[in-house]
PyMOL Python script that loads the backbone (N, CA, C, O; Angstrom):
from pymol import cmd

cmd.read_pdbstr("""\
ATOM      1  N   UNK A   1      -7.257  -6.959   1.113  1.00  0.00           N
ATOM      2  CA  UNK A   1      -7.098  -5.626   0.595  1.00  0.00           C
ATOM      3  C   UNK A   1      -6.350  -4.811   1.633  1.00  0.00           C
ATOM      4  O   UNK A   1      -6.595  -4.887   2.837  1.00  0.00           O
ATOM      5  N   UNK A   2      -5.333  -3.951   1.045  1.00  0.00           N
ATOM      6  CA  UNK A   2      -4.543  -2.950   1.876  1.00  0.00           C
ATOM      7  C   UNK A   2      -5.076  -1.649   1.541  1.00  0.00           C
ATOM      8  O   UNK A   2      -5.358  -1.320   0.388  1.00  0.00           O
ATOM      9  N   UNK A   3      -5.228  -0.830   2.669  1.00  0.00           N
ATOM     10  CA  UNK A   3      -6.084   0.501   2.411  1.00  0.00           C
ATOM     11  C   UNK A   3      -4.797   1.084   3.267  1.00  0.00           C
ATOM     12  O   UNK A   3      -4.613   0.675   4.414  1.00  0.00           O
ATOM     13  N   UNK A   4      -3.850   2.126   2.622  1.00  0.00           N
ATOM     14  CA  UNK A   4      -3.109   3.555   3.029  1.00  0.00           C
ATOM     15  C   UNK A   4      -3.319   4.706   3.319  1.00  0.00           C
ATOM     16  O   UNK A   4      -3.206   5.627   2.511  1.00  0.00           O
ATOM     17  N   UNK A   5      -3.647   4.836   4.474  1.00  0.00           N
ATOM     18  CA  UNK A   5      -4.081   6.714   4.199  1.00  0.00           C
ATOM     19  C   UNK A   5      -3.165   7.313   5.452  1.00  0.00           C
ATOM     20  O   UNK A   5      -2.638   6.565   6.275  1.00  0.00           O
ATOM     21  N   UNK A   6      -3.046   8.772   5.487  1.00  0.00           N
ATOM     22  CA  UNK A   6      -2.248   9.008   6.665  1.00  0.00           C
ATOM     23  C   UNK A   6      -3.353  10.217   7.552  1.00  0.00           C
ATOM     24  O   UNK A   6      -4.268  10.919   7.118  1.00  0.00           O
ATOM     25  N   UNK A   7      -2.829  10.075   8.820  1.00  0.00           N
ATOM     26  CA  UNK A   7      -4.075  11.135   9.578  1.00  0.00           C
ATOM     27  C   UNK A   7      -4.094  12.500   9.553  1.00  0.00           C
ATOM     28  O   UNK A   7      -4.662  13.364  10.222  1.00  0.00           O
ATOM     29  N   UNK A   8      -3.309  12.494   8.587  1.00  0.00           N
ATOM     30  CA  UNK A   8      -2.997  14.089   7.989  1.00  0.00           C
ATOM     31  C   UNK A   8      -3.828  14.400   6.677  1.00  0.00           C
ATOM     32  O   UNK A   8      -4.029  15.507   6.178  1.00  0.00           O
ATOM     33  N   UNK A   9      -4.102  13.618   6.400  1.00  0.00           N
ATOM     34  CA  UNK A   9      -4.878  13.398   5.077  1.00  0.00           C
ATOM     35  C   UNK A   9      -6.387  14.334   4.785  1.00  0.00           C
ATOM     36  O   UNK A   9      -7.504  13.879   5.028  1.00  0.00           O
ATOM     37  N   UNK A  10      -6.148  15.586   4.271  1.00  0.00           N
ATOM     38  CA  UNK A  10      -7.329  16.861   4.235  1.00  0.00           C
ATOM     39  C   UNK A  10      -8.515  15.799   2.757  1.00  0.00           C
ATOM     40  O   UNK A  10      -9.731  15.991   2.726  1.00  0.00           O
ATOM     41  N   UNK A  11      -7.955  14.998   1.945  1.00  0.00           N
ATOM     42  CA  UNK A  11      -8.736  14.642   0.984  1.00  0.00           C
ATOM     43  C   UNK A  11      -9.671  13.858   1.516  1.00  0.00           C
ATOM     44  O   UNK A  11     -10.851  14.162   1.344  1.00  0.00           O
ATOM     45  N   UNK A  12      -9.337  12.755   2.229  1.00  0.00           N
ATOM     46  CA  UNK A  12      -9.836  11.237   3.063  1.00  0.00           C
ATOM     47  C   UNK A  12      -9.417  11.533   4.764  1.00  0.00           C
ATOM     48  O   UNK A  12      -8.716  10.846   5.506  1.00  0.00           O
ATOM     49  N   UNK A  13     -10.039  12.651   5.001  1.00  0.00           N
ATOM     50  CA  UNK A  13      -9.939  12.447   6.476  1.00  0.00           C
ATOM     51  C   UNK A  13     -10.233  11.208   7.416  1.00  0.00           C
ATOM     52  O   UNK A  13     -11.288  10.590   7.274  1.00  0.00           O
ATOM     53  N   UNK A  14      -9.367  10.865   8.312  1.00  0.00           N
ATOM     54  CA  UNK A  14      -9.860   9.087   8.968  1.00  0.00           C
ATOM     55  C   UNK A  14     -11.278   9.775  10.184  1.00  0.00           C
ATOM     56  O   UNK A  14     -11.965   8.947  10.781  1.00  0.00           O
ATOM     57  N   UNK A  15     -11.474  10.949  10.346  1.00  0.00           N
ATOM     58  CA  UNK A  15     -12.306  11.667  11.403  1.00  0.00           C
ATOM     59  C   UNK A  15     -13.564  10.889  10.548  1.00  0.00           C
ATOM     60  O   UNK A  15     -14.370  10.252  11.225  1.00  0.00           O
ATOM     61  N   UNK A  16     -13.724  10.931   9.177  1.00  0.00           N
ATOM     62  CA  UNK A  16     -15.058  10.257   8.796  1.00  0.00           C
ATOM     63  C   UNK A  16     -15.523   9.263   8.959  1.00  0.00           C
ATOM     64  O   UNK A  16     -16.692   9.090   8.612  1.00  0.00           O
ATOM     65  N   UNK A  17     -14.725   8.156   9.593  1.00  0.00           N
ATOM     66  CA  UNK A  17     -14.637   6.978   9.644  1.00  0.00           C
ATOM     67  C   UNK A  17     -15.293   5.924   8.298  1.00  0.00           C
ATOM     68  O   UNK A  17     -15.674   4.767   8.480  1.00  0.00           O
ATOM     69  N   UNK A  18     -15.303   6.556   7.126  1.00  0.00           N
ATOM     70  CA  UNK A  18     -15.563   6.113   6.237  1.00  0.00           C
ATOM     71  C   UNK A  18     -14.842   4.672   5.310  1.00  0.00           C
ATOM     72  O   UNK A  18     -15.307   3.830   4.542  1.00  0.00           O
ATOM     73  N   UNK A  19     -13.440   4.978   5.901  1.00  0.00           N
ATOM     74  CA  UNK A  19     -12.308   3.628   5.583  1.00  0.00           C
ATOM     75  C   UNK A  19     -12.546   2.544   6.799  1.00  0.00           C
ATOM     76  O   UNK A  19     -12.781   1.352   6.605  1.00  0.00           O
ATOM     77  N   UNK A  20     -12.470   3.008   7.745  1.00  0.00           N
ATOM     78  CA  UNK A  20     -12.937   1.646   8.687  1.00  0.00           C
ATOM     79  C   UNK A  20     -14.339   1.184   8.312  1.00  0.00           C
ATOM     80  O   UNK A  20     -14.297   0.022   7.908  1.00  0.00           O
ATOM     81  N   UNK A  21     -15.290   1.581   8.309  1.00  0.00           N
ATOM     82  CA  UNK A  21     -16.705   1.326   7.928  1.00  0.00           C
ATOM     83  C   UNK A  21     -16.800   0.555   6.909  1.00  0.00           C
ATOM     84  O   UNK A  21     -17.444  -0.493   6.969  1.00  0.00           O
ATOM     85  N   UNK A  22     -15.989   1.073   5.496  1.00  0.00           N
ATOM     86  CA  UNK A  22     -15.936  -0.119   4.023  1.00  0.00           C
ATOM     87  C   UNK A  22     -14.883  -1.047   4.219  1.00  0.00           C
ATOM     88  O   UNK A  22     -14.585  -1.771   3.269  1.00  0.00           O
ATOM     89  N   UNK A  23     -14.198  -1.163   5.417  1.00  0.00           N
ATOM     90  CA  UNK A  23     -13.076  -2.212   4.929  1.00  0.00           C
ATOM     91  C   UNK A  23     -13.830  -3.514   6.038  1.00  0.00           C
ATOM     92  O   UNK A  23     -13.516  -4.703   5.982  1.00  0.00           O
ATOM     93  N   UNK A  24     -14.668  -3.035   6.819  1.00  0.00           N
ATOM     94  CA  UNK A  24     -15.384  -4.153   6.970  1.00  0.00           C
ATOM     95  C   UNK A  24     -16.118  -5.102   6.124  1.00  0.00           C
ATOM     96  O   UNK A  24     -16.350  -6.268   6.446  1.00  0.00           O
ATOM     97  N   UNK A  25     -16.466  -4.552   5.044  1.00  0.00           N
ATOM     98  CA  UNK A  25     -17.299  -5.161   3.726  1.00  0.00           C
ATOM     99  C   UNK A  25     -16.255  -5.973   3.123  1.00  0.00           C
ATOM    100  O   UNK A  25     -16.692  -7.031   2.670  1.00  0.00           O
ATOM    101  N   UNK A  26     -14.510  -5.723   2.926  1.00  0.00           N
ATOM    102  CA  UNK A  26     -14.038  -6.555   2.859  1.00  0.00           C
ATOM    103  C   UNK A  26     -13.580  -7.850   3.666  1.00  0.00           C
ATOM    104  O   UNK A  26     -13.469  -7.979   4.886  1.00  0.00           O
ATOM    105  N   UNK A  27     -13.341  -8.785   2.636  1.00  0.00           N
ATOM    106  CA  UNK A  27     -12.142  -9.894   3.410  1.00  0.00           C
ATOM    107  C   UNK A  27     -11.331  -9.564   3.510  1.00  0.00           C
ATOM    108  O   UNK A  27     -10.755  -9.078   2.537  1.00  0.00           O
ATOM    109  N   UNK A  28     -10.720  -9.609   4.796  1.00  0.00           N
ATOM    110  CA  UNK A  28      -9.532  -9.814   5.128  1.00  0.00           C
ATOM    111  C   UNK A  28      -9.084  -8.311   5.074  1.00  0.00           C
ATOM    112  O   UNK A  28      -7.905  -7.982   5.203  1.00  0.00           O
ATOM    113  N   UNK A  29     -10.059  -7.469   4.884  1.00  0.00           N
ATOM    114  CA  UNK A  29      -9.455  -5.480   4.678  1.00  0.00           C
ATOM    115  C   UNK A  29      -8.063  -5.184   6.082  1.00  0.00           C
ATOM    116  O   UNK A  29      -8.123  -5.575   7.248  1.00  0.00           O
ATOM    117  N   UNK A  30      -7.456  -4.755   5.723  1.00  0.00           N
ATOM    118  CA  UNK A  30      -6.633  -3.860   6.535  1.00  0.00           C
ATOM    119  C   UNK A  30      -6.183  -2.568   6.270  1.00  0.00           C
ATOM    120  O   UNK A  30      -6.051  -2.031   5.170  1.00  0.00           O
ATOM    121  N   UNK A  31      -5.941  -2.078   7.482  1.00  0.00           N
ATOM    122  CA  UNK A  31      -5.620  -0.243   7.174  1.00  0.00           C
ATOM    123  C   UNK A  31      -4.390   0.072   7.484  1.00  0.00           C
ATOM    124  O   UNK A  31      -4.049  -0.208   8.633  1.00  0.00           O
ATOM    125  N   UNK A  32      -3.442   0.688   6.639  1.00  0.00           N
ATOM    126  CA  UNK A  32      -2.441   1.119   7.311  1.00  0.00           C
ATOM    127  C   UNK A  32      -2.754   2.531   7.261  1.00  0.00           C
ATOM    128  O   UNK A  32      -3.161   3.009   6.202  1.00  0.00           O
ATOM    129  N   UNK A  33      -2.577   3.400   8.502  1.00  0.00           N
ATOM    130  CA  UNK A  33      -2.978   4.659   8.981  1.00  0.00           C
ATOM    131  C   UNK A  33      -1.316   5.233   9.563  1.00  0.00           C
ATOM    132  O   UNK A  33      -0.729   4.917  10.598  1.00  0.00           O
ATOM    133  N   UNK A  34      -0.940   6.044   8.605  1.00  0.00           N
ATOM    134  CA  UNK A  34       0.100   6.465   8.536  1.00  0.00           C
ATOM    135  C   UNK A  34      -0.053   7.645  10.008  1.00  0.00           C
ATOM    136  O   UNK A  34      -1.164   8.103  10.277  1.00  0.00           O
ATOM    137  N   UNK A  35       0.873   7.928  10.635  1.00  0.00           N
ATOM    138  CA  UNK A  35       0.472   8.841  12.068  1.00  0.00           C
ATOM    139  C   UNK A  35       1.173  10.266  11.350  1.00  0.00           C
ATOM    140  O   UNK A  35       2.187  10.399  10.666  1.00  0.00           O
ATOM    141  N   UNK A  36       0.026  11.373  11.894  1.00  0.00           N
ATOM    142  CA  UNK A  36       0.362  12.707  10.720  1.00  0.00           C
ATOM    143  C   UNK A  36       1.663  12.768  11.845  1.00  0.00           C
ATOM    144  O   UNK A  36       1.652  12.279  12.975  1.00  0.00           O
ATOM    145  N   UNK A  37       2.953  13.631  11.090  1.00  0.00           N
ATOM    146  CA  UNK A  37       4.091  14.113  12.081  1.00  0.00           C
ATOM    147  C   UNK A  37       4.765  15.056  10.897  1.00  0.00           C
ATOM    148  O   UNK A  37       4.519  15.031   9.691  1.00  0.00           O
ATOM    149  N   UNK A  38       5.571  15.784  11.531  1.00  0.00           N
ATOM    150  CA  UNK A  38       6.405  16.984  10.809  1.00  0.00           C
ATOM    151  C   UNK A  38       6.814  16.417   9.103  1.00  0.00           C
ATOM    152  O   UNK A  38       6.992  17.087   8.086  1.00  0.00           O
ATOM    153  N   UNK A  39       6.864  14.944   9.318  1.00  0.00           N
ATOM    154  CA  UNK A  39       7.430  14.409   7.185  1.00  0.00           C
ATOM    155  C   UNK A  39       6.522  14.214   6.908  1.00  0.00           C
ATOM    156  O   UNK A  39       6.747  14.098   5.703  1.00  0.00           O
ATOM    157  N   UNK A  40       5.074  13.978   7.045  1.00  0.00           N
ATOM    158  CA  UNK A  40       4.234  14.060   6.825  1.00  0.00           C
ATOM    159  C   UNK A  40       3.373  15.104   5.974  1.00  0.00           C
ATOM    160  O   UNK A  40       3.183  16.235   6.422  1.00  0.00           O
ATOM    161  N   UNK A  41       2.792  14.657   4.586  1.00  0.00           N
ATOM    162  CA  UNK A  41       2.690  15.898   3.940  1.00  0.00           C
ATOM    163  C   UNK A  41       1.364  15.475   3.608  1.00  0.00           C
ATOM    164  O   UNK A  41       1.287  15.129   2.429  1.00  0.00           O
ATOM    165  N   UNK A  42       0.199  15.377   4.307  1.00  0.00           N
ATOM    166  CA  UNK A  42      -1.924  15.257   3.988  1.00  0.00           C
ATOM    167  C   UNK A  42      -1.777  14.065   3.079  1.00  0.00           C
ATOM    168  O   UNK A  42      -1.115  13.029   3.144  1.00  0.00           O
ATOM    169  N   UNK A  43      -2.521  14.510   2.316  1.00  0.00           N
ATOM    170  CA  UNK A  43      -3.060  13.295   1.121  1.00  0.00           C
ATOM    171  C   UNK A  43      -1.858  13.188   0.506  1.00  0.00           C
ATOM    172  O   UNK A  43      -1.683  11.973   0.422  1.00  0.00           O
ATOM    173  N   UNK A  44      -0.461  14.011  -0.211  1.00  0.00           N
ATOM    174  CA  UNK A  44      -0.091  13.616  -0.646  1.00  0.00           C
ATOM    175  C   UNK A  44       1.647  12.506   0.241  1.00  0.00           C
ATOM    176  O   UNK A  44       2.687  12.226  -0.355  1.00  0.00           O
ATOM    177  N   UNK A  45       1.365  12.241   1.406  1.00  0.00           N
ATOM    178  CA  UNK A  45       1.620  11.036   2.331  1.00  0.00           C
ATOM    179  C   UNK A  45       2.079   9.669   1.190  1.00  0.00           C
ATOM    180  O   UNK A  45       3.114   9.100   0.842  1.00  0.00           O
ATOM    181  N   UNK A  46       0.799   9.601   0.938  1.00  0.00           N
ATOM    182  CA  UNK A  46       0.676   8.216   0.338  1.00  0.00           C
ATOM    183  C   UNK A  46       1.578   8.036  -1.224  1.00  0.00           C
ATOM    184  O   UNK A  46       1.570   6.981  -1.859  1.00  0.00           O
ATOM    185  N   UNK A  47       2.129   8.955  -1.546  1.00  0.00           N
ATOM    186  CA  UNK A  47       2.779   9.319  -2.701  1.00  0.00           C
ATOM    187  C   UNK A  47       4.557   9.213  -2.085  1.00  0.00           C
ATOM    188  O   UNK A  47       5.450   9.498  -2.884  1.00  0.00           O
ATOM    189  N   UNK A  48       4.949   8.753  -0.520  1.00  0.00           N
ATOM    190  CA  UNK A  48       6.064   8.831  -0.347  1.00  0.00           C
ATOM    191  C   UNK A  48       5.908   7.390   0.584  1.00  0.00           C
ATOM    192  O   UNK A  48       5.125   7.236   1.522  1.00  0.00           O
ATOM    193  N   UNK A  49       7.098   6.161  -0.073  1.00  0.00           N
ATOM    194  CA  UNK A  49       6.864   4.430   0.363  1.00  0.00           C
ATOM    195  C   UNK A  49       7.899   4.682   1.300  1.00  0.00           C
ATOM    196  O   UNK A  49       8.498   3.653   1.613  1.00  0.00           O
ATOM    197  N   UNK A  50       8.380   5.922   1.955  1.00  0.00           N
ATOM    198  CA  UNK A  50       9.116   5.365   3.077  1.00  0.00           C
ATOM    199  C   UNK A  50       7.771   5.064   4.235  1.00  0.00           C
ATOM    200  O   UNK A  50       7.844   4.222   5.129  1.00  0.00           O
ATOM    201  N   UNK A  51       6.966   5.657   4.066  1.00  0.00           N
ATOM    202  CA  UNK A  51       6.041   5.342   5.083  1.00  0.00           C
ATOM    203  C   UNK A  51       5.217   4.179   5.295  1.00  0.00           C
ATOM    204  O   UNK A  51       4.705   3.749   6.328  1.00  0.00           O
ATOM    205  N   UNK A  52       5.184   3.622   3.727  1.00  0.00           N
ATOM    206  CA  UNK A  52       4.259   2.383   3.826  1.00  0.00           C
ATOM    207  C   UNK A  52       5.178   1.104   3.014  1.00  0.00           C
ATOM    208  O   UNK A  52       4.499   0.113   2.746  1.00  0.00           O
ATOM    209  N   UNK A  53       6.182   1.067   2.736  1.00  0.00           N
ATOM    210  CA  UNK A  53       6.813   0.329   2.263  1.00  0.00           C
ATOM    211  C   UNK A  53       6.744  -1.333   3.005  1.00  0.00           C
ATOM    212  O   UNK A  53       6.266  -2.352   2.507  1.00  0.00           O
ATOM    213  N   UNK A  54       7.176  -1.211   3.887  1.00  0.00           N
ATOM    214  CA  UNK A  54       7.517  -2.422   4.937  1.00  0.00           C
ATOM    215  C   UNK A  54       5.953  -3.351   4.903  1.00  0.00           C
ATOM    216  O   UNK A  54       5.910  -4.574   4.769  1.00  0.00           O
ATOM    217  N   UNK A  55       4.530  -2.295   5.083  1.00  0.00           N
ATOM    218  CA  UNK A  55       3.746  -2.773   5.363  1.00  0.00           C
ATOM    219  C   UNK A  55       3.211  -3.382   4.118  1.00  0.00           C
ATOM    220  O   UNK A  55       2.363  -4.274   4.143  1.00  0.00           O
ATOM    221  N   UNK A  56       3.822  -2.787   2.800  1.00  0.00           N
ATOM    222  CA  UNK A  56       2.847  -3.350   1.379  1.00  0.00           C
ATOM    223  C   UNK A  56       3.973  -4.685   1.032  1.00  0.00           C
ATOM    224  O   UNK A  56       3.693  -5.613   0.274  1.00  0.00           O
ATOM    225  N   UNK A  57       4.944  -4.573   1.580  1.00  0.00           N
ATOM    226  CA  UNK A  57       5.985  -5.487   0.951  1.00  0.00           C
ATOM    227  C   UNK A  57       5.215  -7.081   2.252  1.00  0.00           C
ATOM    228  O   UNK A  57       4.780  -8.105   1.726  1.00  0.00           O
ATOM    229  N   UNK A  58       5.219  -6.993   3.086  1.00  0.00           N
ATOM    230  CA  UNK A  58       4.058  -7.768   4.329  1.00  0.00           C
ATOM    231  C   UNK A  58       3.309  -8.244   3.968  1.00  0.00           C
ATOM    232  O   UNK A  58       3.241  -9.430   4.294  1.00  0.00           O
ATOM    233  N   UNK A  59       2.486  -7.826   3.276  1.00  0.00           N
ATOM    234  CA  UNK A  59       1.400  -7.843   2.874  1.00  0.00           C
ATOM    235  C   UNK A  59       1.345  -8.472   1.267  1.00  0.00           C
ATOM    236  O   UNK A  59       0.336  -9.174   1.200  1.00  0.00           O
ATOM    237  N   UNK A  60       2.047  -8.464   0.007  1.00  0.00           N
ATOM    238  CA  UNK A  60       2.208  -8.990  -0.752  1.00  0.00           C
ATOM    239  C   UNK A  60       2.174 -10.516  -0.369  1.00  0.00           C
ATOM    240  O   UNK A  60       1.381 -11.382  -0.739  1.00  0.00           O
ATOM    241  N   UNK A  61       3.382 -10.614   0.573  1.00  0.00           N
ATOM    242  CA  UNK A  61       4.390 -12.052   1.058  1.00  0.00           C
ATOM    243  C   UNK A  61       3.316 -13.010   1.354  1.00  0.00           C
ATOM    244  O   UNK A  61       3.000 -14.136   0.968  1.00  0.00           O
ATOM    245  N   UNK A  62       2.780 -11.946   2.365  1.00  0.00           N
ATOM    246  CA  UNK A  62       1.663 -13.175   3.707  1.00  0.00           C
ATOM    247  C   UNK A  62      -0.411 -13.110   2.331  1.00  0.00           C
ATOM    248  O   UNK A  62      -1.539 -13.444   2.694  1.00  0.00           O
ATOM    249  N   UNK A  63      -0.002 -12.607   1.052  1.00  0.00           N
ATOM    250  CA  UNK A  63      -1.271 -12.676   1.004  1.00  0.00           C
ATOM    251  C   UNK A  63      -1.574 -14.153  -0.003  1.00  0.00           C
ATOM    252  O   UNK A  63      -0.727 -14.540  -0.808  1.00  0.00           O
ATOM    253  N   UNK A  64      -2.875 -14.855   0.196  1.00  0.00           N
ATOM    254  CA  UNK A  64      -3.209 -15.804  -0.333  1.00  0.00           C
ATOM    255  C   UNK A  64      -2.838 -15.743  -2.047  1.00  0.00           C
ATOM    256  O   UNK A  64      -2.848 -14.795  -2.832  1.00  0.00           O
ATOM    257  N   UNK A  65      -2.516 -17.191  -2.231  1.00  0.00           N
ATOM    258  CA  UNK A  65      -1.948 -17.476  -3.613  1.00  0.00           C
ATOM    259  C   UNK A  65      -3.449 -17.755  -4.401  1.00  0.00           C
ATOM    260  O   UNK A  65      -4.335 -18.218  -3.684  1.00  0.00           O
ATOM    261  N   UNK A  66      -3.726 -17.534  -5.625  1.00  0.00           N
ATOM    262  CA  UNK A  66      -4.951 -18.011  -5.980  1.00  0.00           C
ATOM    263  C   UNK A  66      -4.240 -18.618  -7.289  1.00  0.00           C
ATOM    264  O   UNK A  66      -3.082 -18.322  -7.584  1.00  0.00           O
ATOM    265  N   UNK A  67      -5.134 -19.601  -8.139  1.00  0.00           N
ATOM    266  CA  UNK A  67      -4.207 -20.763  -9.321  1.00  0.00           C
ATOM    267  C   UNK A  67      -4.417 -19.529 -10.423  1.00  0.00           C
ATOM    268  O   UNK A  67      -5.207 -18.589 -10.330  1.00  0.00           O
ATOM    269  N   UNK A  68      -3.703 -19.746 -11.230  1.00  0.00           N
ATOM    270  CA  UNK A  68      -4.193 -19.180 -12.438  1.00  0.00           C
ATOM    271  C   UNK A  68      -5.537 -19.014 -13.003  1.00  0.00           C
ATOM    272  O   UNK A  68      -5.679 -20.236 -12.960  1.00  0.00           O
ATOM    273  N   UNK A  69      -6.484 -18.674 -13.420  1.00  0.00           N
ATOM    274  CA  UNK A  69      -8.035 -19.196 -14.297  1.00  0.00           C
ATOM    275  C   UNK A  69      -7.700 -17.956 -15.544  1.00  0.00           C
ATOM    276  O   UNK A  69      -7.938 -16.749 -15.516  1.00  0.00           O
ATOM    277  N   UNK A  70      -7.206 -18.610 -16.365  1.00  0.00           N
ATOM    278  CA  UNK A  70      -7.677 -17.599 -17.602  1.00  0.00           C
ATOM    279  C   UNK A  70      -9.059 -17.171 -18.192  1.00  0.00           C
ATOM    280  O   UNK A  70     -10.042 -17.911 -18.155  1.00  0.00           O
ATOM    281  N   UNK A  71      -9.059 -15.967 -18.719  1.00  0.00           N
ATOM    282  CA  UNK A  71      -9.824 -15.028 -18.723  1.00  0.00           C
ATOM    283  C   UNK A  71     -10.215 -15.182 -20.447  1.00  0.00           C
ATOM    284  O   UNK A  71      -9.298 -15.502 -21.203  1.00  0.00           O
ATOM    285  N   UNK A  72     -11.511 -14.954 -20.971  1.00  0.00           N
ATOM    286  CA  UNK A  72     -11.669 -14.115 -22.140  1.00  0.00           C
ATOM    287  C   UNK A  72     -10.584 -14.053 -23.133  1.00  0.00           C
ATOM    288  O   UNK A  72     -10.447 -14.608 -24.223  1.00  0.00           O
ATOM    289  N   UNK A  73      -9.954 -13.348 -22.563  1.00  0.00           N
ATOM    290  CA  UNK A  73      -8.765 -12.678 -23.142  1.00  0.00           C
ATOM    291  C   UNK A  73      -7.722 -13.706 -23.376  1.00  0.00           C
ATOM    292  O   UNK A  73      -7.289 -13.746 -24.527  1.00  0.00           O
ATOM    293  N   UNK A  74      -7.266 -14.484 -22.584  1.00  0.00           N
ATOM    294  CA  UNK A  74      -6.621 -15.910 -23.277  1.00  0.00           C
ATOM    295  C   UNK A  74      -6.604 -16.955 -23.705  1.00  0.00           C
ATOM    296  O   UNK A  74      -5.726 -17.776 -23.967  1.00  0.00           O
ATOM    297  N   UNK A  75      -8.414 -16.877 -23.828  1.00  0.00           N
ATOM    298  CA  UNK A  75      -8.892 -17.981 -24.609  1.00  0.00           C
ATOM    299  C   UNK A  75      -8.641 -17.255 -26.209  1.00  0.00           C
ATOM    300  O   UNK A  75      -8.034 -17.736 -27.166  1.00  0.00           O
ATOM    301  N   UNK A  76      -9.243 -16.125 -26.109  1.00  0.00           N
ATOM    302  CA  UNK A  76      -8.624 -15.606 -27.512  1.00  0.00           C
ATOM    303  C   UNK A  76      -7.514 -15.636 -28.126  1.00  0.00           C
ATOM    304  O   UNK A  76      -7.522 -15.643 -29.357  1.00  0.00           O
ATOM    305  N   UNK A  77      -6.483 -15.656 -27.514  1.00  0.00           N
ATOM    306  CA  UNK A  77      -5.263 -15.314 -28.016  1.00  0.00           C
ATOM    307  C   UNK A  77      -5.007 -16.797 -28.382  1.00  0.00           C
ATOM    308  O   UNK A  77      -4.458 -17.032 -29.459  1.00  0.00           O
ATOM    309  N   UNK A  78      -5.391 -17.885 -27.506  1.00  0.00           N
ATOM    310  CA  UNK A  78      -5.019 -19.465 -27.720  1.00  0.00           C
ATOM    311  C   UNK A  78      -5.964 -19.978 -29.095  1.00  0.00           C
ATOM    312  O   UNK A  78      -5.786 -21.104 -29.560  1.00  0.00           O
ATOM    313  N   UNK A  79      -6.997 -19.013 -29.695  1.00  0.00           N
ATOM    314  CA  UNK A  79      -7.046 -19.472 -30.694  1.00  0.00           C
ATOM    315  C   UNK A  79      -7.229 -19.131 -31.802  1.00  0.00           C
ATOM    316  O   UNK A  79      -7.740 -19.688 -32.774  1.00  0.00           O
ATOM    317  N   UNK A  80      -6.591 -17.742 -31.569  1.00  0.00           N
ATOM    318  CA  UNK A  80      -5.936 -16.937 -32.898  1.00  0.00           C
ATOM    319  C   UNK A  80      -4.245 -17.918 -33.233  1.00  0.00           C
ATOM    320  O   UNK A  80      -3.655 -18.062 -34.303  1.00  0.00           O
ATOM    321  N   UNK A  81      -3.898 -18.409 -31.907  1.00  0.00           N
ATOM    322  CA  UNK A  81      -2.267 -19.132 -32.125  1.00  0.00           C
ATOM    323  C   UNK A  81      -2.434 -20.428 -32.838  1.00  0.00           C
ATOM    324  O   UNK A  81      -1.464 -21.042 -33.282  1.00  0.00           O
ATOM    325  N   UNK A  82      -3.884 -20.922 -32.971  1.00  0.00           N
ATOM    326  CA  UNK A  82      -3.674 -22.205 -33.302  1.00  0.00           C
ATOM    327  C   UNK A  82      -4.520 -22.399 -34.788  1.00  0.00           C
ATOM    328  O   UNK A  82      -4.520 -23.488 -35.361  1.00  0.00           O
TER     329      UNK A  82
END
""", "prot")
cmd.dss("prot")
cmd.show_as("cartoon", "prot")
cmd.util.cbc("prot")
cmd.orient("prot")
């Protein structure tokens, strides 16, 4: 899991330490912690991918492949088709 926030951020302040604390509960959690600076605009940060682009595109690449397992939902459809 990728968690974005920037330290400018008045909604999800990182002072709570509330994102480090739950991303321990995940596997494999990481944070990208955007650094507040003059382009920097609080919570709404995360609404502009020049800042986090590089790191979600990283992160797609390097993340584990899992097989297909269909769901519910395409067992249905496989036998409405047949």
């Amino acid at each position: 899991m990728l968690a974005i926030n920037s330290a400018d951020d008045e909604r999800n302040p990182p002072e709570t330490g509330i994102m480090e604390r739950e991303l321990k509960r995940a596997k494999n959690g990481k944070l990208n912690m955007i650094p507040a600076s003059e382009e920097t605009r609080g919570h709404g940060t995360t609404c502009m991918a020049k800042f986090w682009k590089e790191q979600l595109q990283e992160f797609v690449t390097t993340a584990p492949r899992r097989p297909f397992m269909p769901g519910p939902q395409s067992a249905m459809h496989e036998s409405k088709a047949a």
